[in-house]
Backbone as JSON, one array per atom type, in Angstrom:
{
  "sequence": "XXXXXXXXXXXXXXXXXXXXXXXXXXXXXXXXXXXXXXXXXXXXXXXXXXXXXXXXXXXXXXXXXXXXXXXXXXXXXXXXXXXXXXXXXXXXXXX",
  "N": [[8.15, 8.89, 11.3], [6.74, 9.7, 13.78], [7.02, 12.49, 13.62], [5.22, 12.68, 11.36], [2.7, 11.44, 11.96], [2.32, 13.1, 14.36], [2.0, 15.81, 13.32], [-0.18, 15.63, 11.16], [-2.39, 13.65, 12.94], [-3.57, 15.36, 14.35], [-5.4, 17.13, 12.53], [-6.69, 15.32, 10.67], [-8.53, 14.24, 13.07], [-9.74, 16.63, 13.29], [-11.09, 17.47, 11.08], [-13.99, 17.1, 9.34], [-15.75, 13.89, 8.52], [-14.94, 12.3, 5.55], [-17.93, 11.77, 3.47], [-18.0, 10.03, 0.52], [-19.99, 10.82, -1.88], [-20.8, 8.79, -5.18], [-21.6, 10.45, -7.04], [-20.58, 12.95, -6.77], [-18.59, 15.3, -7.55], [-14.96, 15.74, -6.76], [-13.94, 17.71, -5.35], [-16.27, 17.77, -3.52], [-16.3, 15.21, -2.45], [-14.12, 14.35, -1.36], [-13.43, 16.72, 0.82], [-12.79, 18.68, 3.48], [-10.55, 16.62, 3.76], [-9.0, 16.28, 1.18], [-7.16, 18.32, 0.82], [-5.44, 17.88, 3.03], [-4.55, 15.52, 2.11], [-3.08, 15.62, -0.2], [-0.78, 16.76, 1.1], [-1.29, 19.04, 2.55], [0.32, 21.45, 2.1], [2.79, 21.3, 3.42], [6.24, 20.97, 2.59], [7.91, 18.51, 0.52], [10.17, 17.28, 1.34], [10.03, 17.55, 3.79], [10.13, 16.04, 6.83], [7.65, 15.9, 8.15], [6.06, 15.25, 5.91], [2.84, 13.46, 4.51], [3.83, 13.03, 1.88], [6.27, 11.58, 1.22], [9.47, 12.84, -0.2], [12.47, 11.99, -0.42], [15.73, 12.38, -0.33], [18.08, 10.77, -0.17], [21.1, 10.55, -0.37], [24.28, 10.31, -2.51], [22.75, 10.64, -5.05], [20.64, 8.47, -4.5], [16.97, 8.54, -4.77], [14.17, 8.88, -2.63], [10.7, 8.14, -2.23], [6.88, 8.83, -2.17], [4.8, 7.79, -4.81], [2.54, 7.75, -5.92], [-1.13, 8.58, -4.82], [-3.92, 7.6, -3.15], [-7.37, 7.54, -2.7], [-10.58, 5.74, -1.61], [-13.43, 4.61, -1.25], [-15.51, 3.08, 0.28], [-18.73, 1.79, 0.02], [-22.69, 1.11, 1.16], [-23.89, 1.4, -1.14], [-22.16, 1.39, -3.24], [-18.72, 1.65, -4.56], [-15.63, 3.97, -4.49], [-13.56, 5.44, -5.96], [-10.93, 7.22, -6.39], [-7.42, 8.86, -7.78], [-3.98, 9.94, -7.8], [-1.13, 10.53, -9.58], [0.41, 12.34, -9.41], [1.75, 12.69, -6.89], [0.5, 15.38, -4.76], [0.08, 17.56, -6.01], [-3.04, 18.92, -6.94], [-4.45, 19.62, -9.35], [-3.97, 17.22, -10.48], [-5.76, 14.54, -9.81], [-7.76, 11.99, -10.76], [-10.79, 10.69, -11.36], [-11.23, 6.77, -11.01], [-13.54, 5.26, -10.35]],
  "CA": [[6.74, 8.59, 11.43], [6.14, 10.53, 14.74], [6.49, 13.31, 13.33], [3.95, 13.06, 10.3], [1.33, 11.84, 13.07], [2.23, 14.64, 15.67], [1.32, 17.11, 12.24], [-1.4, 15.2, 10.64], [-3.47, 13.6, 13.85], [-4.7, 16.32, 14.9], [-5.93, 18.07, 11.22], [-7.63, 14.63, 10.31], [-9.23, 14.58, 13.78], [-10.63, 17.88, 13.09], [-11.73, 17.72, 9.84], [-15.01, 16.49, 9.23], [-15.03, 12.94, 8.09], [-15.46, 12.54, 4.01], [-19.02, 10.51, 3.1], [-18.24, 10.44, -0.95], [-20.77, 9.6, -3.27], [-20.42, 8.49, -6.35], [-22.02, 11.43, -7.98], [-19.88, 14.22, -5.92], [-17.32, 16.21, -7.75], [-13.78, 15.37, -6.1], [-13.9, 18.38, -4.02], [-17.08, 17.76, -2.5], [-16.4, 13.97, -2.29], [-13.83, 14.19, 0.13], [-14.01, 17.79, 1.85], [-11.57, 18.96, 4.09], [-9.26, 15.53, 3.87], [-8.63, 16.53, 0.37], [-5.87, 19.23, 1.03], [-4.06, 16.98, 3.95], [-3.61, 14.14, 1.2], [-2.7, 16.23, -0.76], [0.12, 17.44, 2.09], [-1.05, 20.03, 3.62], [1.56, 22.3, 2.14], [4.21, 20.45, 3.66], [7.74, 20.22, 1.3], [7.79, 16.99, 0.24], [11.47, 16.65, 2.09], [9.65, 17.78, 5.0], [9.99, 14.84, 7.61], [6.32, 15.67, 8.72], [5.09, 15.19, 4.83], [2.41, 12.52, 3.87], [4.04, 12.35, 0.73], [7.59, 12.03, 1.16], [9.96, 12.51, -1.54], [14.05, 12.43, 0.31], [16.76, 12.65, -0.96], [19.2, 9.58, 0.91], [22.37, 10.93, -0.91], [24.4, 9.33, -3.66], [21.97, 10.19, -6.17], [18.98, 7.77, -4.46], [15.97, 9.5, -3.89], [13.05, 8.21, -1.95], [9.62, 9.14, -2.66], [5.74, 8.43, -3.16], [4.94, 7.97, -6.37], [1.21, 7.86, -5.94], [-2.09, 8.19, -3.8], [-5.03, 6.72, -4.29], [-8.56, 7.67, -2.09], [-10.95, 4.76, -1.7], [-14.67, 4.67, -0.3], [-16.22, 1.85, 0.42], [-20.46, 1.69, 1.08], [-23.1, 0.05, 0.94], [-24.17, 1.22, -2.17], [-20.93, 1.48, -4.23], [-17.47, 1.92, -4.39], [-15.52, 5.07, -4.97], [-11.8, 5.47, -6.3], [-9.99, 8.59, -7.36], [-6.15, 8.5, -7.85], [-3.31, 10.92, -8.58], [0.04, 10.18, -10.05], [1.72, 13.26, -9.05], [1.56, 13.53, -5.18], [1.01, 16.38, -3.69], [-0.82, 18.57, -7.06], [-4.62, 19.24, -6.84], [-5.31, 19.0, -10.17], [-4.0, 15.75, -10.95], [-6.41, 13.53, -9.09], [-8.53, 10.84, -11.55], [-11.64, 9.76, -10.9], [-11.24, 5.43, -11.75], [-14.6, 4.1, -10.21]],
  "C": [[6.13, 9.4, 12.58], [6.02, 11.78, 14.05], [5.18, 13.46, 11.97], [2.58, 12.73, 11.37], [0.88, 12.48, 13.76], [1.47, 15.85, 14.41], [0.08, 16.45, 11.84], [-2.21, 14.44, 11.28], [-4.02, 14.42, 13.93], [-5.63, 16.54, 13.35], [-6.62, 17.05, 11.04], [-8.73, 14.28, 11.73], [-10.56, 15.14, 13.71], [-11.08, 17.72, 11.75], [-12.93, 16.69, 9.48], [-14.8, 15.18, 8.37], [-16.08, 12.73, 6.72], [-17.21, 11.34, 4.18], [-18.77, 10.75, 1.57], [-19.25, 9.41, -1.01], [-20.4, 10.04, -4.46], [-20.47, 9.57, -7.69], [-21.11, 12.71, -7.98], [-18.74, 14.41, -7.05], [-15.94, 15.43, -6.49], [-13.68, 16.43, -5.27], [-14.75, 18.45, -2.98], [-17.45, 16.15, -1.96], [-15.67, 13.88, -0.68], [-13.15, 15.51, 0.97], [-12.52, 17.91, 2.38], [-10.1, 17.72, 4.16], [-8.83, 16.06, 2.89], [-7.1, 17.15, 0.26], [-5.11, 18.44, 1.87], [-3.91, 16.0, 3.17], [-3.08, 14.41, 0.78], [-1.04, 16.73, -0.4], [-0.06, 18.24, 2.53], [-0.05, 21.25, 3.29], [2.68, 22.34, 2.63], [5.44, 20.87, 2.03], [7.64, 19.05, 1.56], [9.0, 16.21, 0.95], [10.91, 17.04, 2.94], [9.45, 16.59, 5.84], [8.56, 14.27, 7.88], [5.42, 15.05, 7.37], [4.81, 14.04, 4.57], [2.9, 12.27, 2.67], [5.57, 12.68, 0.69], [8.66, 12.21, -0.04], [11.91, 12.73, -0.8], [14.8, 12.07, 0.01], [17.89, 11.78, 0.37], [20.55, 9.36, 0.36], [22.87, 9.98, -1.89], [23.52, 9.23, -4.58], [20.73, 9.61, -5.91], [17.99, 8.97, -3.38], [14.62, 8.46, -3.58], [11.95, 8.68, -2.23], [8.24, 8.45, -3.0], [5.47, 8.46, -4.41], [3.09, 8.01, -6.81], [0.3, 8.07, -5.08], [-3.31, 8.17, -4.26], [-6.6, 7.2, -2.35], [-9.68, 6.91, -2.21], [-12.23, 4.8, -0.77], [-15.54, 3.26, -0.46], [-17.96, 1.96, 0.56], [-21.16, 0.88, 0.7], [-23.89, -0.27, -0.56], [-23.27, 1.07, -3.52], [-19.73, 1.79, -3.69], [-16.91, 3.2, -4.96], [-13.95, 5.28, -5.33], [-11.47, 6.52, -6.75], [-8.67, 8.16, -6.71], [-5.34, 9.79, -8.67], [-1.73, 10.49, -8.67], [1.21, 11.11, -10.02], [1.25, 13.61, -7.57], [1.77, 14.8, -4.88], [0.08, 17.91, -4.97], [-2.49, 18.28, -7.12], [-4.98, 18.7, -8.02], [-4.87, 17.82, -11.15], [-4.46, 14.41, -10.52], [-7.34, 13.24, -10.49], [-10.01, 10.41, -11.04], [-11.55, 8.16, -11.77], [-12.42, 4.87, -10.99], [-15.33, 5.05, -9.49]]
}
């Protein structure tokens, strides 16, 4: 866990913070976060990676299996979801 915060504090820091609306395209919903949910280009066995996937020998492997982006306001709610961590163009819009 230190290390995915030591890599990904700072970058969400810096990166302007998403406002989606409801109308927005998924790339202009949530903006520069997009790519660090995504990972960042991390390997997925990479210790630092938001989306881990590791290999704990004997066959068991560890691993996200989803991520899901969620906006709350005051006028609506906003949901997109992707079922393969870590690929661009498998994000959903569900609300």
């Amino acid at each position: 866990m230190a290390a995915r915060l030591a890599h990904f504090r700072p970058l969400l820091a810096a990166a302007p913070r998403p406002e989606p609306r409801l109308e927005d395209p998924l790339e202009r919903a949530w903006g520069a976060w997009l790519p660090l949910v995504d990972g960042d280009g991390l390997p997925r066995a990479d210790h630092r990676a938001l989306l881990p996937l590791l290999d704990l020998g004997d066959g068991r492997v560890w691993g996200t299996t989803s991520v899901s982006l969620v906006a709350l306001g005051r006028t609506g709610l906003r949901y997109d979801f992707s079922a393969v961590p870590g690929d661009p163009r498998a994000w959903t819009r569900v609300r």
